[in-house]
C-alpha positions as CSV (number, residue, x, y, z in Angstrom):
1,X,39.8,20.5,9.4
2,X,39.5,17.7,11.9
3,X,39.1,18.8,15.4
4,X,40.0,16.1,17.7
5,X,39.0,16.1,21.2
6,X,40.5,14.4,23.7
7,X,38.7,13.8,27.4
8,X,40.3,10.9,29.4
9,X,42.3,11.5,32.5
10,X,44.6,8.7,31.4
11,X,47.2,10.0,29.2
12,X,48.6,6.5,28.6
13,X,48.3,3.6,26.0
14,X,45.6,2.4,28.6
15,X,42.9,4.8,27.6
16,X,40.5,3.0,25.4
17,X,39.4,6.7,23.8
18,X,43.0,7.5,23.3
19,X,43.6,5.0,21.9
20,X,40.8,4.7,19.3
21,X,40.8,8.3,18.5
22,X,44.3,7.8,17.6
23,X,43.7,5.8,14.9
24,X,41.0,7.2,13.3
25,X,43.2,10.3,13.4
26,X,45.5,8.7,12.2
27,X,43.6,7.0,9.1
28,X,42.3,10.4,8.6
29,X,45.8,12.1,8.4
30,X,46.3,9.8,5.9
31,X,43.8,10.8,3.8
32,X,43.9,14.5,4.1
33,X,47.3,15.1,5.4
34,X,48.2,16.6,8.6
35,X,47.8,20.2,8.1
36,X,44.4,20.1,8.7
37,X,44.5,18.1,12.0
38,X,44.0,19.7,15.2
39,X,44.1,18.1,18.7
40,X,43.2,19.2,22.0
41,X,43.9,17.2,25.1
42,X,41.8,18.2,27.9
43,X,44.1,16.2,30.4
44,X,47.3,19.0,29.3
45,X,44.6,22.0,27.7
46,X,41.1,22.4,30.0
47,X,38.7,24.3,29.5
48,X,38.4,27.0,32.6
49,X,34.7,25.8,34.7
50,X,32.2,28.6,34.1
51,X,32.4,31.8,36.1
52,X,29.7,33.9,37.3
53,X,30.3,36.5,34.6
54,X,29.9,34.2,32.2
55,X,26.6,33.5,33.0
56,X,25.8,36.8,33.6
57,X,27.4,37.7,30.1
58,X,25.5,34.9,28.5
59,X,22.3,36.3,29.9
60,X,22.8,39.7,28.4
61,X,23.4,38.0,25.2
62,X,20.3,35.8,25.1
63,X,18.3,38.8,25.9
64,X,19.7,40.3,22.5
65,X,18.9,37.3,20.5
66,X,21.6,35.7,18.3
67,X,24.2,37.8,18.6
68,X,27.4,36.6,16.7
69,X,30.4,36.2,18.7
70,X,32.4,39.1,16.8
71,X,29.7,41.2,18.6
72,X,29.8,39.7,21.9
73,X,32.9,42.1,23.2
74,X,30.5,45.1,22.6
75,X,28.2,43.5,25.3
76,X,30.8,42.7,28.0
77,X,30.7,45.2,30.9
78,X,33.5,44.0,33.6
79,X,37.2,42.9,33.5
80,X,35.6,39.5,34.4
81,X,33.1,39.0,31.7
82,X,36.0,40.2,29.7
83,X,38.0,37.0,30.6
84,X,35.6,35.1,30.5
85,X,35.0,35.6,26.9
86,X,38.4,35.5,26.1
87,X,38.7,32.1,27.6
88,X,35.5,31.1,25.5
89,X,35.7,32.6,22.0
90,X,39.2,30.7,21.4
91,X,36.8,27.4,22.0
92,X,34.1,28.4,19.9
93,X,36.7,29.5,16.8
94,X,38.2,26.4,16.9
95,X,34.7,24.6,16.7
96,X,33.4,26.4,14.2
97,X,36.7,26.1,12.1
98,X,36.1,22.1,11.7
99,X,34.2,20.1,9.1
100,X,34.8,17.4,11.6
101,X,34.8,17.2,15.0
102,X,36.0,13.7,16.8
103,X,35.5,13.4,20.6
104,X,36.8,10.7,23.1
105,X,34.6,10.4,26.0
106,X,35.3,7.8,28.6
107,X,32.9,7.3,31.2
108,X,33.6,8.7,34.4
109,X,30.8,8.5,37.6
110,X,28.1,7.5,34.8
111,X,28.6,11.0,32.9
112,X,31.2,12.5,30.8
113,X,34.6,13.7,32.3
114,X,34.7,17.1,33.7
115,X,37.2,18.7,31.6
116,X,34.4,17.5,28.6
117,X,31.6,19.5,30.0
118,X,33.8,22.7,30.6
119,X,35.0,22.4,27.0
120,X,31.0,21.7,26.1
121,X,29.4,24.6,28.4
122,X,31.9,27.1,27.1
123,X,31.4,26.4,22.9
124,X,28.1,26.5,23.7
125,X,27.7,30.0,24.9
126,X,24.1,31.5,23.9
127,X,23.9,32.0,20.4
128,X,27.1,31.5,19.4
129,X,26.5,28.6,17.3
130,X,23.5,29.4,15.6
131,X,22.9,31.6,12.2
132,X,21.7,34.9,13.1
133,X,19.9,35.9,10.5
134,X,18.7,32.2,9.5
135,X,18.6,30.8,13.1
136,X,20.5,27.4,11.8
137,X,22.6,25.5,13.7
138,X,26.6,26.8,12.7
139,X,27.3,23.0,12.8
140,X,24.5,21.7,10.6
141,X,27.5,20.4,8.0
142,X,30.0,19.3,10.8
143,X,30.5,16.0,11.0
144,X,30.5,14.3,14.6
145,X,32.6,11.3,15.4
146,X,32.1,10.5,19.6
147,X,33.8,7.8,20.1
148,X,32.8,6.2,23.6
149,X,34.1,4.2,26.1
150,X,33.1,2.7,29.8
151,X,33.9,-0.3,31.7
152,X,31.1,-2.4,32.9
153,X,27.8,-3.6,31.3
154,X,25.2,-0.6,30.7
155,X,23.6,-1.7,27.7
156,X,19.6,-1.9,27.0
157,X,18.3,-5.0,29.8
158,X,21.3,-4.8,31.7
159,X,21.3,-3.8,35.7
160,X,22.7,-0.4,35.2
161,X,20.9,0.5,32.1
162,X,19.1,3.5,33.8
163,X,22.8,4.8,35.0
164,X,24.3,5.8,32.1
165,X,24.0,9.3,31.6
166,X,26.7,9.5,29.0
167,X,24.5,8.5,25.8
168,X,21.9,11.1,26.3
169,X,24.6,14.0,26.7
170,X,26.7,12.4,23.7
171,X,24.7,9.7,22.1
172,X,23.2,9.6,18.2
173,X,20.2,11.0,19.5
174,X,21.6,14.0,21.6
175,X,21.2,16.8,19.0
176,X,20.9,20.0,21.9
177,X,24.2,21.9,20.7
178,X,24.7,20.1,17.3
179,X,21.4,20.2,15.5
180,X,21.5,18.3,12.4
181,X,25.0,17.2,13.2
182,X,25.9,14.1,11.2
183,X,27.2,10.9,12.8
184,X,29.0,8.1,11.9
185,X,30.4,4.6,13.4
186,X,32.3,3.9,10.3
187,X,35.8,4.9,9.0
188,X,37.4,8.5,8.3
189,X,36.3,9.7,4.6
190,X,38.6,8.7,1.9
């Protein structure tokens, strides 16, 4: 399945992530069909912000080790931590669910858009990724398109160089919540 994340605020043809996610969903549909194609718009579908009960649910759970998220519900103790799992384990399903994973991220205030980092705090709960019993990385055989975009010149030498903050959160060498992930620049797999 490809999971295809989309992160810019502008929902029109202007959005250079749109835009170039689209076709490499596209050329991707083509070459799997669309069944397996799933899209989530974080402009239209957000992830909730973090609660306190999540963190305080995701402290529990890292005090357990890896606990599997099928066993998380046995650790919840309030109405909130509740919801706040149920807004979370939907995320992580769908995450774990792809052999690919494309994400558009413009840059917004020299970081990635909000709605991004909602969507990357909650699939990230503690442990929830990660092999109990082996302590792996879940994603170790996902493949990770991020396809970026930002106006202005921040490349290596230039003036603003030191304010992009994007790259390390997203960039080839980022590998916090995606161990081992592959990465590619080139086209969809035939």
């Amino acid at each position: 399945m490809l999971l295809h994340i989309d992160s810019s605020a502008d929902p029109t043809a202007d959005s250079v992530t749109r835009h170039l996610t689209e076709s490499f969903a596209r050329a991707w549909r083509t070459a799997h069909g669309t069944a397996g194609h799933r899209q989530r718009d974080l402009l239209t579908d957000p992830a909730a912000p973090l609660g306190p009960a999540y963190t305080t649910l995701g402290r529990r759970v890292e005090r357990e080790g890896f606990v599997p998220p099928a066993k998380v519900p046995a650790l919840t103790e309030t109405a909130a931590e509740r919801h706040e799992w149920a807004l979370t384990l939907p995320l992580i399903t769908e995450l774990l669910g792809a052999e690919t994973l494309l994400l558009g991220v413009p840059m917004y205030n020299f970081s990635v858009p909000a709605p991004l980092k909602a969507w990357i705090d909650r699939v990230t709960f503690p442990g929830a990724l990660t092999d109990p019993d082996t302590g792996e990385s879940l994603l170790r055989d996902t493949r990770v398109i991020v396809v970026m975009a930002r106006g202005g010149g921040y490349g290596p030498g230039t003036p603003r160089e030191h304010y992009d903050f994007k790259r390390p959160t997203c960039g080839p060498t980022s590998a916090t919540w995606a161990s081992r992930r592959r990465t590619s620049t080139s086209s969809p797999p035939s």
